[in-house]
C-alpha positions as CSV (number, residue, x, y, z in Angstrom):
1,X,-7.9,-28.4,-53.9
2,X,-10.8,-28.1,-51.0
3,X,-13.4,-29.8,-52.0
4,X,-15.9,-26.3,-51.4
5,X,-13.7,-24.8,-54.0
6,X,-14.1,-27.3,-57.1
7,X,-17.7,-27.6,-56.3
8,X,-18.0,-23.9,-56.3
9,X,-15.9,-23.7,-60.1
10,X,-18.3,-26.5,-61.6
11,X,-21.0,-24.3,-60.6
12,X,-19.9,-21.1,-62.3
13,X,-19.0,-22.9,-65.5
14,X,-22.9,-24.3,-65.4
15,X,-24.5,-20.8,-64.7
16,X,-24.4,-18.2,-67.5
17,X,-22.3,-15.0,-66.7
18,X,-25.0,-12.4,-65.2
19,X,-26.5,-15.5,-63.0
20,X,-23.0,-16.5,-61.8
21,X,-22.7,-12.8,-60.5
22,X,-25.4,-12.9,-58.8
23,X,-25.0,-16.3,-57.2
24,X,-21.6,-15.7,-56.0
25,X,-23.0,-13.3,-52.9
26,X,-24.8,-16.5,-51.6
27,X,-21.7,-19.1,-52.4
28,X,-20.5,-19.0,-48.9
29,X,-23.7,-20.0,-47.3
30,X,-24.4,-22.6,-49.9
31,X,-21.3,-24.4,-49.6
32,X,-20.5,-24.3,-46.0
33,X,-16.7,-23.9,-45.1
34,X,-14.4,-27.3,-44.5
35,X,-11.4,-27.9,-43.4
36,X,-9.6,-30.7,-44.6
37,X,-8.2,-33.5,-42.1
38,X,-4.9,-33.7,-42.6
39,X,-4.9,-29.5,-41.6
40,X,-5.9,-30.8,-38.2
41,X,-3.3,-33.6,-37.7
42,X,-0.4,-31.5,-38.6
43,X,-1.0,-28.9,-36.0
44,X,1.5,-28.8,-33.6
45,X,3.0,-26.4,-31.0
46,X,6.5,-25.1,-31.0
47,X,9.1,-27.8,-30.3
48,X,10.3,-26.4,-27.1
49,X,7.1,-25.7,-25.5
50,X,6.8,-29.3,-24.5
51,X,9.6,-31.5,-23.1
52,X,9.0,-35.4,-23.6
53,X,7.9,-37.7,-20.9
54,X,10.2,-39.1,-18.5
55,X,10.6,-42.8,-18.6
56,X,11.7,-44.2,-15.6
57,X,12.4,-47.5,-14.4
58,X,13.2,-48.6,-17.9
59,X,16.9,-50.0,-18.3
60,X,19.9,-48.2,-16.9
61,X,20.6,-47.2,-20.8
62,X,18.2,-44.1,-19.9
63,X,20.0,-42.6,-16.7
64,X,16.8,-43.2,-14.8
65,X,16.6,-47.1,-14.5
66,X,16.9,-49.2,-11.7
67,X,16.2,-47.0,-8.9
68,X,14.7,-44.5,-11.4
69,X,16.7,-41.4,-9.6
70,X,15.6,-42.1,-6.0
71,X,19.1,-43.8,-5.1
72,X,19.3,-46.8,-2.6
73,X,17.3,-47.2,0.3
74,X,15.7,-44.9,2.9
75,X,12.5,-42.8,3.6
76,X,13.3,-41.1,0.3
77,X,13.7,-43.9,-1.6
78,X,10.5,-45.8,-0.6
79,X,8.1,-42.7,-0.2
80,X,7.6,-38.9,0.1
81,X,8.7,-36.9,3.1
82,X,6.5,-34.1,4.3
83,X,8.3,-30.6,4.6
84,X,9.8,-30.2,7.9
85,X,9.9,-33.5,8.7
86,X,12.2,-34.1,11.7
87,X,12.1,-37.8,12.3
88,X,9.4,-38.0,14.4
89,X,10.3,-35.2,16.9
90,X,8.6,-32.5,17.7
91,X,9.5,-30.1,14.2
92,X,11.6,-26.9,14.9
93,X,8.6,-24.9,14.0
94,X,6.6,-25.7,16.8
95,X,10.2,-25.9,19.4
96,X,11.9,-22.7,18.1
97,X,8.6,-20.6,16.5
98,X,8.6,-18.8,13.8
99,X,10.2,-15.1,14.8
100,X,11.5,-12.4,12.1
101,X,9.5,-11.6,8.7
102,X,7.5,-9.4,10.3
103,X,7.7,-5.8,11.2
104,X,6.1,-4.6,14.5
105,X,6.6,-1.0,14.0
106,X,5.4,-0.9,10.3
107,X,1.7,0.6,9.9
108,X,-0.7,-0.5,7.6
109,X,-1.4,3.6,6.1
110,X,-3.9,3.8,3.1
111,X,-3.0,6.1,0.4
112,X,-4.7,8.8,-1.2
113,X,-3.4,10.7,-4.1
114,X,-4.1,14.4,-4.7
115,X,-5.4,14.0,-7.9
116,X,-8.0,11.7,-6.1
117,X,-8.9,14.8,-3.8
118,X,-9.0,17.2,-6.7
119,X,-11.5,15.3,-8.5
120,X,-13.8,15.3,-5.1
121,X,-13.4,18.9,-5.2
122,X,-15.1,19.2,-8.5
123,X,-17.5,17.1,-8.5
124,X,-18.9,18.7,-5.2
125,X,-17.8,16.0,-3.2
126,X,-15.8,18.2,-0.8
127,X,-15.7,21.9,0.5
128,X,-11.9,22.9,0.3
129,X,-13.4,26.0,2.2
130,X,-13.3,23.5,5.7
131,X,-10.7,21.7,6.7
132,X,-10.6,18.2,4.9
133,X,-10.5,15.5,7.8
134,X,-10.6,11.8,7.8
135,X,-14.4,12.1,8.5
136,X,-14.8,14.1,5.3
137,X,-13.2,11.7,3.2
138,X,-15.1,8.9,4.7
139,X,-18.4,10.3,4.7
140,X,-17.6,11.4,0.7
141,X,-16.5,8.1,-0.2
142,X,-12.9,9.0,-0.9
143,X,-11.3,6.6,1.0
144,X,-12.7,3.2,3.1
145,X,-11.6,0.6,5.3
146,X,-9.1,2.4,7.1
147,X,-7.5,0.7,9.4
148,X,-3.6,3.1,10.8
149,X,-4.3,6.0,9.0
150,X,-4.0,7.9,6.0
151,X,-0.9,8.9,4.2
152,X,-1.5,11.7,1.6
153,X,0.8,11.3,-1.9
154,X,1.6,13.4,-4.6
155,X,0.5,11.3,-7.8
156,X,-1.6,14.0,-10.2
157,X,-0.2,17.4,-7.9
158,X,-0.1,19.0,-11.4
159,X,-4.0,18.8,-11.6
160,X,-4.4,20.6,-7.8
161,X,-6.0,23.6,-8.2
162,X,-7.8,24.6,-5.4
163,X,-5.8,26.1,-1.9
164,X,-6.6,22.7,0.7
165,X,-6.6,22.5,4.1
166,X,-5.9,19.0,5.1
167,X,-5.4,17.2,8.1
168,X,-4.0,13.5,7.7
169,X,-2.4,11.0,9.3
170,X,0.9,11.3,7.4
171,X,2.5,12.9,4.2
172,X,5.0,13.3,1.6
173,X,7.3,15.7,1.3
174,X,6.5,16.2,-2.2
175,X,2.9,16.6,-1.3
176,X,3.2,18.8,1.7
177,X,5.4,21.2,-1.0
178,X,2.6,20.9,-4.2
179,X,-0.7,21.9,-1.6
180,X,1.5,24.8,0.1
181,X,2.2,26.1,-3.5
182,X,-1.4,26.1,-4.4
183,X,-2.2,27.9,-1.4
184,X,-3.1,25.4,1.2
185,X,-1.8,23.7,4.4
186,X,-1.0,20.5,5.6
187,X,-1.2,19.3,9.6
188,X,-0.3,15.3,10.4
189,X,-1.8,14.1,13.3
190,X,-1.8,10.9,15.2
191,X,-4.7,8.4,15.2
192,X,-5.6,5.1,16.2
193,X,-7.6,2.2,14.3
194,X,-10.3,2.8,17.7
195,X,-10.0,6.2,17.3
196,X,-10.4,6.2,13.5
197,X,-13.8,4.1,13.9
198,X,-15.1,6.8,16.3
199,X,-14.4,9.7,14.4
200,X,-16.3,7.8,11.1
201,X,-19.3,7.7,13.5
202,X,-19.2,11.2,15.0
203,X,-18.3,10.2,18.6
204,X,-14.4,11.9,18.6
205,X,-13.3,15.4,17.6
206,X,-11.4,14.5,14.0
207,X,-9.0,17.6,15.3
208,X,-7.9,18.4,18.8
209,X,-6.8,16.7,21.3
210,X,-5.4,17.7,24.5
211,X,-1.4,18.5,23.2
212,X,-2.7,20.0,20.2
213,X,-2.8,23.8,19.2
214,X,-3.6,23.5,15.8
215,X,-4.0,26.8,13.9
216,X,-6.1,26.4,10.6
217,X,-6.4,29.5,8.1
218,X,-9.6,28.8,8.1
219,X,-12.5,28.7,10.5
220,X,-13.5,25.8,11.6
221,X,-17.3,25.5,12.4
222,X,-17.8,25.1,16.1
223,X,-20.3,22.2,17.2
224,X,-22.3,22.4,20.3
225,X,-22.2,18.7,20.5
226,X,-20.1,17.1,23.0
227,X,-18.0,14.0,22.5
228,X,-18.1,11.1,24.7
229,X,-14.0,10.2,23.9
230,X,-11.4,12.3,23.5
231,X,-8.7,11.7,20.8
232,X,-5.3,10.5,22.3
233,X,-2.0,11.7,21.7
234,X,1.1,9.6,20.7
235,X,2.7,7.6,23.9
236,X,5.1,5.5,21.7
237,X,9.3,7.7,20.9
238,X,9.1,7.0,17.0
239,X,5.3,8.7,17.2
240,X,6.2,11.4,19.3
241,X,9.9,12.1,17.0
242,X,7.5,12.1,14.0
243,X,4.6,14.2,15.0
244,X,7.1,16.8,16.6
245,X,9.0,17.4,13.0
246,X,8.4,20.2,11.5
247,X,9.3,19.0,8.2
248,X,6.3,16.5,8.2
249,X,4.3,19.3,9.4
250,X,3.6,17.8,12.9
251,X,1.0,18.7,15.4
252,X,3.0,18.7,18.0
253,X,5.4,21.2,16.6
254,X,5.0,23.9,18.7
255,X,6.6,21.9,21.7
256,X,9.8,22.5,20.1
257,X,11.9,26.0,20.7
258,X,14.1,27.5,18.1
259,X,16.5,25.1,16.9
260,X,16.0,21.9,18.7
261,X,15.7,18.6,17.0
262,X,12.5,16.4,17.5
263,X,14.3,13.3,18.8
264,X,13.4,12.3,22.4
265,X,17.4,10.2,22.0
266,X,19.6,12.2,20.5
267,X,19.4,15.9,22.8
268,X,20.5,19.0,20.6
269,X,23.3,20.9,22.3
270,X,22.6,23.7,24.6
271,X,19.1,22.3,24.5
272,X,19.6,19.7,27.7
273,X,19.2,20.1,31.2
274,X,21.4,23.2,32.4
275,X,23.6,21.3,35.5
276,X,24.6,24.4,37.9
277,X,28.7,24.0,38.7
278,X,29.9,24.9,41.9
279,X,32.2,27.7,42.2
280,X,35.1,29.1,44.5
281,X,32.3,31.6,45.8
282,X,29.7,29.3,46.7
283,X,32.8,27.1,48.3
284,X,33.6,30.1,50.3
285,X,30.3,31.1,51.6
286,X,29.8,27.3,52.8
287,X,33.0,27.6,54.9
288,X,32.0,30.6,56.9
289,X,28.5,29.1,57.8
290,X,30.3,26.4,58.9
291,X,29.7,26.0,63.0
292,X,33.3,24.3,63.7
């Protein structure tokens, strides 16, 4: 028995009935608690949590004598050799380089959710009666350190309430289809990190460029200030295909007729260049011009 606990029953056998009462509230601070020694020198973690030390160089009994697992000779034998290690020569790192791993068409997009937008919208944060730019959404705090663009997702489109008018870099399908249902619209447009920068500081128009015709339902205030830069349009075939989709809600939409695809590659039929054939009656007019 703990030595607290014998102490503690000698008391009470001392002390009459109504004063052991009373002094059993204050028996814990009394008698301070102890733990015995051999408690501590029997604790011990699971027996598989630990694996015993390796003993090598120790008798060839133990499968690790001798040469203690480094075999016979060599560089590996007698030390450690770095990573890459070639003998001396120049590594293949630095011959070769290092190529692949590495994706120079990817884009480094930040996402914003519309639940994320939703909650600006009622705290005050943003006017869904203007278009919401990436000017907006900076200057509001919603997103920062943009560096591609912005890609608008569709986490929380059960909480959008209110009809938005957003222009973005990229989006969703599924967001694209939950802001139309509320009411809103959605127009991707291409940026650039430079151009991104100067649209934060009020020095490029967040909207047009000079191949857009975008059409907002509703009116967008007109500035009398002038901007230095213009925004630029896409140069690169996988920016151009993207922005001239409909289906992603492209700016560049309009450049499209009736039924034609927005690959630059891959022409829709009937949509190419119309090559005139020669017929019997153009053959037949040349030979009467014909001097001799």
């Amino acid at each position: 028995m703990p030595p607290n606990i014998v102490r503690a029953t000698q008391a009470s056998k001392i002390l009459t009935p109504t004063a052991s009462r009373n002094i059993a509230l204050y028996l814990p601070f009394l008698y301070p608690q102890q733990r015995s020694a051999s408690i501590l020198s029997s604790l011990s973690d699971n027996p598989t949590a630990y694996h015993r030390k390796i003993r090598r160089g120790r008798g060839p009994s133990s499968g690790k004598g001798k040469t203690s697992g480094r075999g016979h000779k060599g560089q590996k034998q007698h030390g450690k050799v770095p990573r890459g290690f070639n003998g001396g020569q120049t590594r293949d790192e630095v011959v070769h380089g290092v190529r692949g791993f590495e994706n120079q068409f990817s884009v480094d997009m930040k996402p914003l959710n519309l639940e994320k937008i939703q909650s600006w919208v009622d705290q005050g944060r943003l006017n869904p009666a203007k278009p919401i730019t990436i000017r907006e959404l900076a200057k509001s705090r919603c997103i920062s350190q943009v560096k591609d663009g912005v890609k608008l997702l569709a986490k929380g489109s059960a909480k959008l309430t209110s009809p938005l008018h957003i222009i973005t870099s990229r989006a969703s399908a599924s967001a694209i289809a939950a802001i139309e249902a509320a009411g809103g619209s959605v127009t991707t447009r291409y940026y650039t990190p430079a151009s991104i920068e100067r649209i934060i500081k009020g020095r490029t128009d967040p909207i047009h460029s000079m191949q857009s015709q975008i059409s907002l339902p509703v009116e967008v205030p007109q500035e009398q200030k002038e901007y230095p830069i213009r925004l630029p349009d896409p140069t690169g075939r996988k920016d151009i295909e993207y922005y001239r989709d409909p289906a992603h809600r492209g700016y560049l939409s309009h450049q499209l007729k009736e039924g034609q695809g927005p690959s630059l590659f891959f022409k829709t039929p009937g949509f190419g260049i119309q090559v005139a054939r020669k017929t019997r009656s153009n053959a037949a007019s040349a030979a009467e011009n014909r001097i001799w």
